[in-house]
C-alpha positions in Angstrom: 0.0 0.0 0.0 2.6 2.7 0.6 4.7 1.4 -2.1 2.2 2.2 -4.1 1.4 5.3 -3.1 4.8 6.7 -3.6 4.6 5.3 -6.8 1.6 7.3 -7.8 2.2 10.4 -6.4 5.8 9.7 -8.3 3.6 9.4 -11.7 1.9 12.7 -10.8 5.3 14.5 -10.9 5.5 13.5 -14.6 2.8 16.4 -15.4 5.3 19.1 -15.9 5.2 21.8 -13.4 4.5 24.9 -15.2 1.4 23.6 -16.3 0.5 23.2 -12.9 1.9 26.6 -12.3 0.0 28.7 -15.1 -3.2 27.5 -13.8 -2.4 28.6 -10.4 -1.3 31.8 -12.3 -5.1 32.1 -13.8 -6.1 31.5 -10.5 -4.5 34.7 -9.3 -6.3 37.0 -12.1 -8.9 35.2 -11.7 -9.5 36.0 -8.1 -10.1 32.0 -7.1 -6.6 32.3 -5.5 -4.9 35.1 -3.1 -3.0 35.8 -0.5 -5.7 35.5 1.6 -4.9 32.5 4.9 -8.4 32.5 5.8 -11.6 33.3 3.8 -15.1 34.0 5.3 -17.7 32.1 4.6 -21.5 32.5 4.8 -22.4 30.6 7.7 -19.9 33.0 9.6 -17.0 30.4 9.4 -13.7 30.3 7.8 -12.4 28.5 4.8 -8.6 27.7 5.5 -6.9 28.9 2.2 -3.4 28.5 4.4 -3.3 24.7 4.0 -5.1 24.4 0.6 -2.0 26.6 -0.8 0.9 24.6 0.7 -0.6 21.3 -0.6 -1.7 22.8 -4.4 1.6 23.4 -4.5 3.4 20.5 -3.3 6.0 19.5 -5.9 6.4 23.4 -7.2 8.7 23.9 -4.7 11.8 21.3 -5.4 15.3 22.5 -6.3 16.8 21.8 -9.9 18.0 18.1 -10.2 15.8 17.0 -8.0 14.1 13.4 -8.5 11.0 12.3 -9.0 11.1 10.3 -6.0 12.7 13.1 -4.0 10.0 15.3 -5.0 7.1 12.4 -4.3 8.4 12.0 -0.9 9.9 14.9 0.2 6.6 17.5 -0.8 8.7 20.4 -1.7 6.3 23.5 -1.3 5.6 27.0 -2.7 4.4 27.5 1.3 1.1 28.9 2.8 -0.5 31.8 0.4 1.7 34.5 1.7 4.4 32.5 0.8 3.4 30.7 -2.9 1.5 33.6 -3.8 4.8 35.9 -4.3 6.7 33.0 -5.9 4.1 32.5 -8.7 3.8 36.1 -9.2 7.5 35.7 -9.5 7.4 32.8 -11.8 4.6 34.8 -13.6 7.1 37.7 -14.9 10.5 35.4 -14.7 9.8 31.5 -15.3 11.4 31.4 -11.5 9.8 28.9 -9.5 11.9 27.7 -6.7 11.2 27.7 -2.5 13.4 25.5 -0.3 10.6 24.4 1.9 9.3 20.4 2.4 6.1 19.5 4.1 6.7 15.6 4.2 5.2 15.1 8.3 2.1 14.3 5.8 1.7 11.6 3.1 -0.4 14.2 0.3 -1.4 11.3 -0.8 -4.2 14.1 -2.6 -1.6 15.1 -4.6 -1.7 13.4 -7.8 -5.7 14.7 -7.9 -4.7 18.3 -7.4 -2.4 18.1 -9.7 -4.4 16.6 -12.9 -7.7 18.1 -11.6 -6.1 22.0 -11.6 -4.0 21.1 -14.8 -7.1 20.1 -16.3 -9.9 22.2 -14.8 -8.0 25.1 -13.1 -8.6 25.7 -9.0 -12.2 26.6 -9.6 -12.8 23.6 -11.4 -11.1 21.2 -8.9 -12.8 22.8 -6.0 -16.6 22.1 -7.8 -15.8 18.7 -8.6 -14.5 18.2 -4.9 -17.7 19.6 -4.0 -19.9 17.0 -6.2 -17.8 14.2 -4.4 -18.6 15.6 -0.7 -22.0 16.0 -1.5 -21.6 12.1 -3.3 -20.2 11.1 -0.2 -22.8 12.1 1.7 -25.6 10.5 0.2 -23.7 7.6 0.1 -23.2 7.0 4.3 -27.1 8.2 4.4 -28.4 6.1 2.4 -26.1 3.4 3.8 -26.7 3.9 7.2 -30.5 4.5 6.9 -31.0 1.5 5.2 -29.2 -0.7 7.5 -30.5 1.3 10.5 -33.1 3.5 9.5 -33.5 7.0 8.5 -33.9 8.3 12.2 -31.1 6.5 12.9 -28.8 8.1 9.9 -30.6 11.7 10.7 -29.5 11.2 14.0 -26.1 10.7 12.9 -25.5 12.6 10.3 -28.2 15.8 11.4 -26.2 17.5 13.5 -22.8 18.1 11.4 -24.9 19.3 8.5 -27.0 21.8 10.2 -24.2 23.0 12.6 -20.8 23.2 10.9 -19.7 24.6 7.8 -19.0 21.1 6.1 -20.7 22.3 2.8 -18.8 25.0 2.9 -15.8 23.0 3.1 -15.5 23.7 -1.3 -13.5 26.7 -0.3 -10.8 24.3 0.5 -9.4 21.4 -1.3 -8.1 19.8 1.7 -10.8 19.9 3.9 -13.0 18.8 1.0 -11.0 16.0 1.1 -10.8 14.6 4.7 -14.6 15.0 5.0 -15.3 13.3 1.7 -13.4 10.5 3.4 -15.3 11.1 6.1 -18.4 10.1 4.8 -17.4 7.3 2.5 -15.9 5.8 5.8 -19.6 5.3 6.9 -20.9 5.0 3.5 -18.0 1.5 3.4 -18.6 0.4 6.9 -22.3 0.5 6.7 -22.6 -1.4 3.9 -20.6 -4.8 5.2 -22.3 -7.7 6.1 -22.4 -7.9 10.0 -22.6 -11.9 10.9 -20.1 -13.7 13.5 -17.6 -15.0 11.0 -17.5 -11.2 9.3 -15.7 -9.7 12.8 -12.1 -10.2 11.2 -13.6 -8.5 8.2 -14.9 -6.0 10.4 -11.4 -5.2 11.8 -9.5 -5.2 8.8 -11.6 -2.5 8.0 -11.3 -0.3 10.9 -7.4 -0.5 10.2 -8.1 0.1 6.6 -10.2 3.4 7.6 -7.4 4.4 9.7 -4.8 4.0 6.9 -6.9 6.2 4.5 -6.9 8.8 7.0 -3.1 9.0 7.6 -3.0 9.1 3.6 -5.8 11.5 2.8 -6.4 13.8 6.0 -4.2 16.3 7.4 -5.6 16.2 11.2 -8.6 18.2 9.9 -11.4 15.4 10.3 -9.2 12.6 12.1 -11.4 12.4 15.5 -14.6 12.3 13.1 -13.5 9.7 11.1 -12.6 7.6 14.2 -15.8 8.5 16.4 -18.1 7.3 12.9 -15.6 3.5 13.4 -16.4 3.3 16.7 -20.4 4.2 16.1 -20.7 1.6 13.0 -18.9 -0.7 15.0 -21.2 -0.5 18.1 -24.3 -0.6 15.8 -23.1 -3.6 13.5 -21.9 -5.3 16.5 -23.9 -8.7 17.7 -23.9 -10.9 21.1 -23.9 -10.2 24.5 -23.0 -6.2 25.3 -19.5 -7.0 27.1 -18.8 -9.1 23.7 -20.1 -5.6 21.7 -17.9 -3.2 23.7 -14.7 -5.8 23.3 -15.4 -5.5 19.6 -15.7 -1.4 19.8 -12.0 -1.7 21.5 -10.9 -3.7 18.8 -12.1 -2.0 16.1 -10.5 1.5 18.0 -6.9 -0.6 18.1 -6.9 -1.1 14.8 -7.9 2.5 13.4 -5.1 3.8 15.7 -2.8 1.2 14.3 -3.6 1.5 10.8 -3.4 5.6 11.1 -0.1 5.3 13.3 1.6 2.8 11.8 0.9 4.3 8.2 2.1 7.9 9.1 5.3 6.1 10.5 6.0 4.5 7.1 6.4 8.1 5.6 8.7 9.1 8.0 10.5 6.2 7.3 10.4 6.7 3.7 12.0 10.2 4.2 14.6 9.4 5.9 16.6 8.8 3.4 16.7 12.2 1.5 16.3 14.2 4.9 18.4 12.5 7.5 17.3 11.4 11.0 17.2 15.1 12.6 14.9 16.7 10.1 12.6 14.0 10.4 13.1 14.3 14.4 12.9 18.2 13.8 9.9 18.3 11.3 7.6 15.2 12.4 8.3 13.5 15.6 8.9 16.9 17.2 6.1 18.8 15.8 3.7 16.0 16.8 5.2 16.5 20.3 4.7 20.1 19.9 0.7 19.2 18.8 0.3 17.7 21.9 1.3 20.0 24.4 3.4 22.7 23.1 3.0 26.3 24.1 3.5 29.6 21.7 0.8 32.7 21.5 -2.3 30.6 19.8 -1.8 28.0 22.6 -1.2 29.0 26.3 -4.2 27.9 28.0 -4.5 24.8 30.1 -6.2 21.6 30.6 -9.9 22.7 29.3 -8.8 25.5 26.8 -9.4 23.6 23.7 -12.4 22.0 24.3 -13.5 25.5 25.2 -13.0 27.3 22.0 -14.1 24.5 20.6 -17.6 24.3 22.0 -17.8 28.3 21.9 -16.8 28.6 18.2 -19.5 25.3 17.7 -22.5 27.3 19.4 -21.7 30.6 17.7 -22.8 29.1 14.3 -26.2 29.8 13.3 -28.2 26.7 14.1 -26.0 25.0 16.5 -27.7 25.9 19.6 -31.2 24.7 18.8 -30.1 21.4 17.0 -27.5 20.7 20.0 -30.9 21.3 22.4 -33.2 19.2 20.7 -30.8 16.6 19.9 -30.0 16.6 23.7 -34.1 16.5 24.4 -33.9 14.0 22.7 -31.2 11.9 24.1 -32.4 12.1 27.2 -36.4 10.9 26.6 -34.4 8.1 24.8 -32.7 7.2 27.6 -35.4 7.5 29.8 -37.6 4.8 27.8 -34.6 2.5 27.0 -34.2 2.8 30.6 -38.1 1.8 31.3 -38.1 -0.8 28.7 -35.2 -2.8 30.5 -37.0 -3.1 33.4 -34.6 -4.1 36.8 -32.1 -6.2 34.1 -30.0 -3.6 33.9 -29.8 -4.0 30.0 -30.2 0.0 29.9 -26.4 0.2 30.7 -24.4 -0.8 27.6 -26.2 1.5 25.1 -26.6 4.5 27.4 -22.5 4.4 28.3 -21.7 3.6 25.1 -23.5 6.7 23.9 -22.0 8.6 26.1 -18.6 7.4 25.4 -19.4 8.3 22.0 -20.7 11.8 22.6 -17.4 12.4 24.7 -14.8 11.1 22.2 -14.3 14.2 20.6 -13.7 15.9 23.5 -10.7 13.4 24.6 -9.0 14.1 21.1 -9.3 18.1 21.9 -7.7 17.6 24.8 -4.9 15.1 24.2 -4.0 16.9 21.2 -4.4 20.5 23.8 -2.3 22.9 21.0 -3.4 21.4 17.8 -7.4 22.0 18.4 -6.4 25.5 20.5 -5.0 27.0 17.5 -7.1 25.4 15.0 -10.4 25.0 17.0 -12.7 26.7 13.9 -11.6 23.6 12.5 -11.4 20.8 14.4 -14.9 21.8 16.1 -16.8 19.8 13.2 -15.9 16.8 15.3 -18.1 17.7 18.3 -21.5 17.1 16.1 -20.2 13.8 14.7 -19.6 12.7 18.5 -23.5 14.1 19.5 -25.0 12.4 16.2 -23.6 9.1 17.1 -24.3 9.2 20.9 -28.0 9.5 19.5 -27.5 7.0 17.0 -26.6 5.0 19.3 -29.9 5.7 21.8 -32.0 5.6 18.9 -30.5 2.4 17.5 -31.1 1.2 20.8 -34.7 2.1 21.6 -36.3 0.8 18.1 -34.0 -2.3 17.0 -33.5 -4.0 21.3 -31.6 -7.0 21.1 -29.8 -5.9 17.6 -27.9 -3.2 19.0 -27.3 -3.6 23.0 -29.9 -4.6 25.0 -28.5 -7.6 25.7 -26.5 -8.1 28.8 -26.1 -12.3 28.9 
């Protein structure tokens, strides 16, 4: 699997760089591209133009000589848009195209699409079709999970990161485009196996594959949402008694983690090569350290702080406050009859913890990663509605399918 991938994004360095570059160019008079880190959107969010230009331009960047392979592992980069943008303006009235700067902590495994799609279609053309395979995506896990589940069931799910969160707005931004497109066919995949005993190894093997797609595809924009949706299918899907059902939601969280970990590795290992052991210490090991708890001026609060802007940034969008009340109405008269339909078993337990295990997820990821989600809370927020939708899910799952989905304590 990585073999390959280097050897695709490899091909993708075959399409000859200016190309590449007089698009972006167009893209400049044509307004689609600036200088511009963040842009407002509608809904009162921002679209993260800062990331989108470092990985438009990945391969732009490399010094004369360099190799393919170099280039396909490395990620030489024009930089953020106050960086590229001068250097194509540059290469616009020179031919000079040329910035010392690698990004390889990240696979870009996106890279060989940005690079045909804007060659072919230009920025604004790329960003549209992006959009059609979001919106693809999206039907795709609805229609999956509702017709496995039901349609409450998926609406519960899936309601509240529509309606709350600039996801559709996520077209302003090829990146982000991408890690929720992934997002979605995740569910879309997972709710479409088949679910009997002999199917759990399947069902594992998937989880990991899900985690490996992530460590390809997203740049720790949609990483806790992605895992939170594994866990959730995996919960739902799950069959026996409810100890057997929470082992299998462990196993299926080992193996995401293992298959995102152990494939994020294999690029460092890659690297190391062409950039020696302290740049790989310097620019991946030590910035994921730094992610964790490092401070500098976007990130000095405490234990808390993330979650914090998280939630405040969440409630400020337009619809979030009334979705997050009735969805929490909600939760708790399904609770309540869940709880009356058990009767003294105690069978209430399993689906009401695991619900709330899944509602709290996202919150554990803010935290652990403390600096990441402080200084990039307006993104990382869309993971707090993915973690209420499947506590819900979970409830609603419960309530309407009994024995399927965790009523069971024998």
């Amino acid at each position: 699997m990585v073999f390959g991938m280097v050897v695709l994004m490899v091909a993708s360095e075959l399409i000859p760089d200016r190309l590449l570059a007089d698009r972006l160019v167009d893209s400049l008079e044509s307004g689609d591209l600036s200088a511009e880190l963040r842009r407002p959107t509608p809904s009162g969010g921002q679209a993260d133009r800062f990331t989108e230009c470092i990985v438009i331009t990945v391969g732009l960047g490399d010094p004369v000589g360099t190799s393919p392979v170099e280039t396909a592992v490395t990620n030489p980069t024009l930089g953020n848009c106050e960086q590229a943008v001068p250097w194509l303006q540059l290469y616009e009235q020179s031919g000079t195209l040329r910035q010392d700067y690698s990004y390889f902590r990240y696979w870009h495994a996106s890279t060989p699409a940005y690079r045909v799609g804007i060659t072919l279609f230009g920025l604004a053309g790329t960003r549209f079709l992006g959009l059609l395979s979001l919106l693809g995506a999206m039907v795709l896990a609805l229609t999956g999970v509702s017709r496995r589940w039901g349609w409450w069931t998926a609406t519960a799910l899936f309601g509240p990161v529509v309606l709350t969160t600039d996801v559709l707005e996520t077209a302003e931004s090829l990146p982000h485009l991408v890690a929720w497109t992934l997002t979605f066919l995740v569910a879309a995949a997972l709710s479409r196996m088949t679910a009997g005993p002999d199917d759990r190894e399947k069902w594992l093997a998937a989880a990991a594959w899900c985690g490996t797609a992530a460590a390809f595809f997203d740049l720790m924009i949609a990483l806790p949402a992605n895992a939170a949706l594994v866990l959730a299918l995996t919960w739902l899907r799950s069959s026996g008694p409810a100890k057997e059902r929470i082992r299998q939601v462990g196993l299926a969280g080992l193996a995401w983690g293992s298959g995102l970990g152990l494939t994020w590795v294999a690029k460092w290992v890659v690297a190391l090569p062409f950039v020696g052991w302290q740049r790989v210490w310097d620019d991946a090991i030590g910035q994921v350290l730094f992610r964790v708890s490092g401070d500098n001026e976007l990130a000095d609060g405490g234990f808390g702080t993330a979650t914090a802007r998280a939630i405040d940034w969440w409630l400020d969008r337009p619809l979030a406050v009334p979705v997050v009340v009735v969805w929490l109405v909600a939760a708790v008269v399904l609770g309540s009859s869940i709880v009356r339909q058990s009767g003294r078993r105690g069978q209430w337990l399993a689906p009401l913890s695991m619900a709330a295990m899944f509602a709290l997820a996202p919150l554990v990821w803010m935290e652990a990663l403390s600096n990441h989600n402080q200084i990039h809370y307006w993104i990382t927020y869309r993971a707090l509605p993915i973690g209420l939708g499947a506590g819900l899910a979970c409830l609603m799952a419960a309530r309407f399918n009994g024995d399927d989905v965790g009523m069971r304590s024998d």
